[in-house]
Structure formats: structure tokens, C-alpha cells
KEMARMAR-338276 format. One line per 4 residues: number of its first residue (from 1); their letters; for each residue x, y, z of C-alpha. Coordinates in steps of 0.05 Angstrom, whole numbers, plus 5000, padded with zeros to 4 digits. Layout:
residues N
NUM) a) X,Y,Z ~ ... .
END
This chain:
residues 280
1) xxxx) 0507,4374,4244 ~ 0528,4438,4213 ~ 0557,4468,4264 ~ 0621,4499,4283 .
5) xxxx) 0646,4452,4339 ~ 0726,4479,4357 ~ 0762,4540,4338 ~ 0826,4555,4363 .
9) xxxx) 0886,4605,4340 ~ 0953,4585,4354 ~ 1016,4641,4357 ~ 1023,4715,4346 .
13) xxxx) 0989,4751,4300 ~ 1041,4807,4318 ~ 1101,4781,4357 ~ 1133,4854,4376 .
17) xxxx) 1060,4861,4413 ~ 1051,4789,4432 ~ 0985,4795,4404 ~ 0953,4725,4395 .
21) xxxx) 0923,4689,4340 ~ 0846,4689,4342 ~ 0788,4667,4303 ~ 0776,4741,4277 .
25) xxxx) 0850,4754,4256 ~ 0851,4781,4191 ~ 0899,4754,4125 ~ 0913,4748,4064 .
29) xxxx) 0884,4690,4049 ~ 0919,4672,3983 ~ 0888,4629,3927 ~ 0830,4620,3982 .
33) xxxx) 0821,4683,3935 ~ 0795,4644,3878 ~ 0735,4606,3906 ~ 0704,4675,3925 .
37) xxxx) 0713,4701,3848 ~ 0675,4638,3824 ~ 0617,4653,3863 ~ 0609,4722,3843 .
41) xxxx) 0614,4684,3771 ~ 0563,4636,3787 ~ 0511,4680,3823 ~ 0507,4721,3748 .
45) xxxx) 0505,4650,3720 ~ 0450,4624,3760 ~ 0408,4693,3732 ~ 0421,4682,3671 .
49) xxxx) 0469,4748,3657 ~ 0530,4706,3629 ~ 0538,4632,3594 ~ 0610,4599,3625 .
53) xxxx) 0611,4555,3568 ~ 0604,4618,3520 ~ 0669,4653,3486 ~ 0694,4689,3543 .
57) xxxx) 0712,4748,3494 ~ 0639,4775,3490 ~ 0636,4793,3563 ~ 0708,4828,3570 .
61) xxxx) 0709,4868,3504 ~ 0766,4838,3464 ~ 0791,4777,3430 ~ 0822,4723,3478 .
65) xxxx) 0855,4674,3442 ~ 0904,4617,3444 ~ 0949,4632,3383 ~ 0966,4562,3385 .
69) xxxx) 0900,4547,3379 ~ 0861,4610,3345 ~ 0796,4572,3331 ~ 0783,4552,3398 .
73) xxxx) 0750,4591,3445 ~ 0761,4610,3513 ~ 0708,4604,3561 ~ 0693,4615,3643 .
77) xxxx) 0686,4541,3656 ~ 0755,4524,3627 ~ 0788,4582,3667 ~ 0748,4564,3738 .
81) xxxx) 0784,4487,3722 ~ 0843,4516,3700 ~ 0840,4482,3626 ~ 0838,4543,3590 .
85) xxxx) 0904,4526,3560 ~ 0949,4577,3611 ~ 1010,4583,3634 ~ 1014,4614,3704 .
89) xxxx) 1049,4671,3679 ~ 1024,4741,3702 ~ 1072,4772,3754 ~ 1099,4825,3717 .
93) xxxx) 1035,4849,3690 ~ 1005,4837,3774 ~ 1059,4876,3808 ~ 1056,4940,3753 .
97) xxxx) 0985,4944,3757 ~ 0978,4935,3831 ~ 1018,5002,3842 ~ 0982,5033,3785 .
101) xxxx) 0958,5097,3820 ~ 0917,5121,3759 ~ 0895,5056,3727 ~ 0927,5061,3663 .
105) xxxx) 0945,4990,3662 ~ 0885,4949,3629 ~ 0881,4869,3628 ~ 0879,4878,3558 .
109) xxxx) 0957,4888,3555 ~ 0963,4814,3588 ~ 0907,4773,3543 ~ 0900,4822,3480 .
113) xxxx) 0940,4801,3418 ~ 0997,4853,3417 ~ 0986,4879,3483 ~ 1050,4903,3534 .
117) xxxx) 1051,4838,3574 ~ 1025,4787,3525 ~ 1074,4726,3516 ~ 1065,4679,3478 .
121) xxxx) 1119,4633,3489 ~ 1105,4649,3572 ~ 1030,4654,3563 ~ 0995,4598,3525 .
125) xxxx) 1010,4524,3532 ~ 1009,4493,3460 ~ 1005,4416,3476 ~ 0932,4406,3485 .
129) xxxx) 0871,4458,3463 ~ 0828,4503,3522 ~ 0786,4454,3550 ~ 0828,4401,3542 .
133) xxxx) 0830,4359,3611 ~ 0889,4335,3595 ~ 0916,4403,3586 ~ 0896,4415,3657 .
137) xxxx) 0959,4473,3683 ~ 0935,4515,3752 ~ 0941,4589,3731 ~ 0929,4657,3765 .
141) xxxx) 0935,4694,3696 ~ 0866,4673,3683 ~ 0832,4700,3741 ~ 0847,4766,3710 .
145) xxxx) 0789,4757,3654 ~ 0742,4719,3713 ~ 0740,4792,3743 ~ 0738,4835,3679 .
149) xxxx) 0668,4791,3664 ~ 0641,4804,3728 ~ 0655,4877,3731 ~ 0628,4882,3645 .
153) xxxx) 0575,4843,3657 ~ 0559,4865,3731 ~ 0570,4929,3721 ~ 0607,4939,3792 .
157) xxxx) 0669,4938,3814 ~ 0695,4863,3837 ~ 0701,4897,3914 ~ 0643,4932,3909 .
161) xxxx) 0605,4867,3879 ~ 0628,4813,3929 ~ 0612,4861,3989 ~ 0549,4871,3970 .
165) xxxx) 0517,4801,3937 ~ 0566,4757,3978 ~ 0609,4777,4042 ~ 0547,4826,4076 .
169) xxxx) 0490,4765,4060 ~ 0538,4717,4093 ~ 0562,4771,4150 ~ 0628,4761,4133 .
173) xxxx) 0651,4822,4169 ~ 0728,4819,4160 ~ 0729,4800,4092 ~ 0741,4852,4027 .
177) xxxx) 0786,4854,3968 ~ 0786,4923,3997 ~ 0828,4937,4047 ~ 0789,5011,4069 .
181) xxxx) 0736,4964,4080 ~ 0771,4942,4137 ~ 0786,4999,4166 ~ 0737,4985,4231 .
185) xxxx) 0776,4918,4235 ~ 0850,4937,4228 ~ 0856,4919,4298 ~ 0854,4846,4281 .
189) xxxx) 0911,4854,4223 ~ 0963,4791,4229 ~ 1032,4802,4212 ~ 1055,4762,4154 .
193) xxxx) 1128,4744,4166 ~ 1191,4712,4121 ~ 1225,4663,4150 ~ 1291,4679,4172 .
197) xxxx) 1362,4646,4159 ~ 1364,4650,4238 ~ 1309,4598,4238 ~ 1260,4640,4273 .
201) xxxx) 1206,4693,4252 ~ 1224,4769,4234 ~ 1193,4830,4218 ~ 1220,4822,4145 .
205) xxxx) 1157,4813,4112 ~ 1135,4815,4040 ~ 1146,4879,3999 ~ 1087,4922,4010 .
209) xxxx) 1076,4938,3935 ~ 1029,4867,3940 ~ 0993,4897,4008 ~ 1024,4832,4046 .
213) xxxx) 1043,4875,4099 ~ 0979,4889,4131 ~ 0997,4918,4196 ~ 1055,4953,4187 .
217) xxxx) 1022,4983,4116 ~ 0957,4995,4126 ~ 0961,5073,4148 ~ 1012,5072,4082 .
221) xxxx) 0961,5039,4040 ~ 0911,5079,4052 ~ 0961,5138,4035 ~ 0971,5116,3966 .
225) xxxx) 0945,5147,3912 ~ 0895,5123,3882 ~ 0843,5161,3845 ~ 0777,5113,3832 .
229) xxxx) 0746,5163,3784 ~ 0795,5128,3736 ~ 0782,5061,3747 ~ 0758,5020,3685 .
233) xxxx) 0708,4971,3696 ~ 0738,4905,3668 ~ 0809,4924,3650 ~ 0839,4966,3718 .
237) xxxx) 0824,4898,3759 ~ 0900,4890,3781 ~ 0891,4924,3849 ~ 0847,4871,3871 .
241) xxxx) 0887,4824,3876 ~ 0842,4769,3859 ~ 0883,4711,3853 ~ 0899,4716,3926 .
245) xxxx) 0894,4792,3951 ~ 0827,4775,3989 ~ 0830,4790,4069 ~ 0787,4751,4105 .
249) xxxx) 0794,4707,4177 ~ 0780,4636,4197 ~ 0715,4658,4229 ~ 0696,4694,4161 .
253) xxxx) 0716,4638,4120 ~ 0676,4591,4171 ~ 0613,4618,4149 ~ 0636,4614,4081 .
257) xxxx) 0643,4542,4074 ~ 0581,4526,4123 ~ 0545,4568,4065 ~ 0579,4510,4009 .
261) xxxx) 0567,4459,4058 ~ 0490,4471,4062 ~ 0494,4476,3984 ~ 0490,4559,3982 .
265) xxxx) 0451,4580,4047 ~ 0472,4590,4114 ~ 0432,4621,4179 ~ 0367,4644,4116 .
269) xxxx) 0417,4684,4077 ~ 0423,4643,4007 ~ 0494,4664,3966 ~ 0476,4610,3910 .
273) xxxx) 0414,4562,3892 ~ 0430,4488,3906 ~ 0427,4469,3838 ~ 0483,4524,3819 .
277) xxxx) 0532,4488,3878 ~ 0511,4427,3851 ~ 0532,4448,3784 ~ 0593,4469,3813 .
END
């Protein structure tokens, strides 16, 4: 009947402290990631501030193009159902501008004809045109221009956006792209570990250039850096992380889908109109 009715954690979130698992444990939730993007790109939908079906190059600044396919354009709806006509090629271009202190790596240099990190060969598929469902390929590169619209045509930064139309409405208090957000929280940080050629769980985690590391990093993360004066609306969107960078917690992401479930509102506070979930 929409409600919650069991919710259990199971294991450490931090084994040298035998801390246990719980409902408010904070990760990185991975491509979770991407169905919080599309909603900030539905909510400027469903006002009427951006067209998904539109050439996605009128909302980011520049020219996005298959070169396979030069006539076609590129829109939102193709990149939310990954048939854009993408490769999932964007690690390079991820991990440089992730540890890009003073934002000089733009998104431009990953989708913009001639840019730094624009491959063709890596980049575009060139069996089947964007919005091709046969061409259907899951892709993080895309995600990249999914951000730079929201920030253009928001005019706020994706962090700053989702805090404020999406995770406060929905009380989603140990979620952010952010990870100062979470400062109050840090408490309930869970250790992301590798696993080990000894068949067991050690503390050799991810490198902390991606922010995997939450609880051993987050002091260091908050060290680094990073001067926001510089930060270009639409183009410095690599420290977010959006293809999977988001923090949030089962409880967090709880309300989240009980707000999907009841087709965009939970507890009074609406994220999306029915008819925009519907369309969805």
C-alpha cells in the first residue's frame, strides 16, 4: 500500500570499526546516478524550459554531431534511452576532469568536433543513426551533455539544482553529487572495498581521484583544491560525477522510488506531474 514494509543492512560499512550496515549508510550509488539526472531533465521539461526531442546542441552551446551521421541530430530523449548513437567511451576525459582543480577541462573537448578527447573511431557508433532503436548501446559519455543542458538552461549548478528542486522536496537528507553537502552525515560513510586475491575484503579500495573512497578521503576531499569561482556552467560538469558519482543511502533512495511509485509525489512534496512520469 505504499509503504515501506522491511529494511535491513547486512555487513560492515567499515570493517576495521565493525561498524554495521544500516538504512542511512551512505554510497556511491553508481549508475543509480542516472535516474536522478533525468529528473532534473524532466522537471525543466514538464515547464516548458527545454524540448528532449529538440537538437540537443541549442541548449549546450556547440555542435554535437555524429560524423557518421552529420545530418542527424542529437537530442535528450535519445541520450536518456541510450540511442543517441554512443559508444561508452569517456574515461579519459572523466578521470582528467574530475581532478581538475581549476575547471579548465570543458565537455566540449569530449563532444565538440576537434576537441582533446573527441574520438571518433571510440566515440560514435556508425551502424545505425541517433535514435535508431536498433542502435540501442548503454553509454555514460552521454550523460555529460544531460548535465551541461540542465546547468545552460537551468542556470545552476547540477549539485546545486538537484538539492534544491529534488533531494530537499523529497527529504533526501544523505543524498548530493556534493560530497560537502554531506558533511553533517560523514558519520554514515561506507567503505567501498576491492576484493582481494585472499578471497576476503581489504582496505584496498578504489583510487581516490573518482571520490570512491569515502571514508578514508573525505577530510582529503574536502582538502582539494578546488576553486568554484571558475566553474563553467555546462562545460566544468566532470566533478560531478553524474554517471554514477551520486551519494545517497537505501533510506534516501526509498523515498525516491515511493516518489516514482506514486507517479512524482510522495508524503505532499511533488518532484514531477503524473503525466511527466507517465511520459517517462
Amino acid at each position: 500500500d505504499g509503504k515501506l514494509v522491511h529494511s535491513q543492512g547486512y555487513g560492515y560499512a567499515d570493517l576495521a570499526a565493525q561498524k554495521p550496515v544500516t538504512g542511512d549508510t551512505i554510497y556511491r550509488v553508481a549508475s543509480i546516478t542516472k535516474t536522478l539526472s533525468a529528473i532534473a531533465v524532466m522537471q525543466l521539461w514538464e515547464q516548458g524550459k527545454l524540448d528532449i526531442n529538440a537538437d540537443i546542441s541549442k541548449y549546450v552551446g556547440f555542435t554535437v554531431r555524429n560524423p557518421h551521421f552529420p545530418d542527424t541530430p542529437i537530442t535528450l530523449a535519445q541520450i536518456m534511452t541510450h540511442t543517441a548513437g554512443f559508444k561508452d567511451y569517456y574515461y579519459i576525459y572523466a578521470k582528467e576532469a574530475y581532478v581538475d582543480f581549476e575547471f579548465e577541462r570543458s565537455i566540449r573537448e569530449l563532444h565538440e568536433k576537434g576537441g582533446r578527447f573527441n574520438d571518433a573511431d571510440k566515440l560514435y557508433k556508425s551502424d545505425f543513426a541517433p535514435g535508431d532503436p536498433r542502435g540501442f548501446l548503454y553509454s555514460n559519455a552521454t550523460g555529460f551533455l544531460l548535465v551541461a543542458a540542465v546547468e545552460k538552461v537551468s542556470g545552476e549548478r547540477l549539485d546545486q539544482y538537484c538539492n534544491k528542486h529534488i533531494f530537499q522536496p523529497l527529504k533526501m537528507t544523505h543524498t548530493s553529487f556534493n560530497i560537502e553537502d554531506l558533511e553533517s552525515a560523514s558519520g554514515d560513510f561506507g567503505m567501498i572495498y576491492r576484493y582481494s586475491a585472499a578471497v576476503k575484503p581489504t582496505r584496498n579500495v578504489y583510487v581516490a581521484e573518482y571520490g570512491f573512497n569515502d571514508v578514508e578521503n573525505l577530510a582529503a576531499l574536502k582538502k582539494q583544491p578546488f576553486n568554484m569561482q571558475k566553474y563553467k556552467l555546462g562545460e566544468s560538469i566532470g566533478k560531478w560525477s553524474h554517471q554514477g558519482g551520486l551519494r545517497s543511502s537505501v533510506s534516501d533512495l526509498n523515498r525516491f522510488m515511493r516518489m516514482r511509485v506514486h507517479r512524482g509525489e510522495r508524503d505532499g512534496a511533488r518532484a514531477l506531474q503524473e503525466q511527466t512520469v507517465l511520459q517517462m
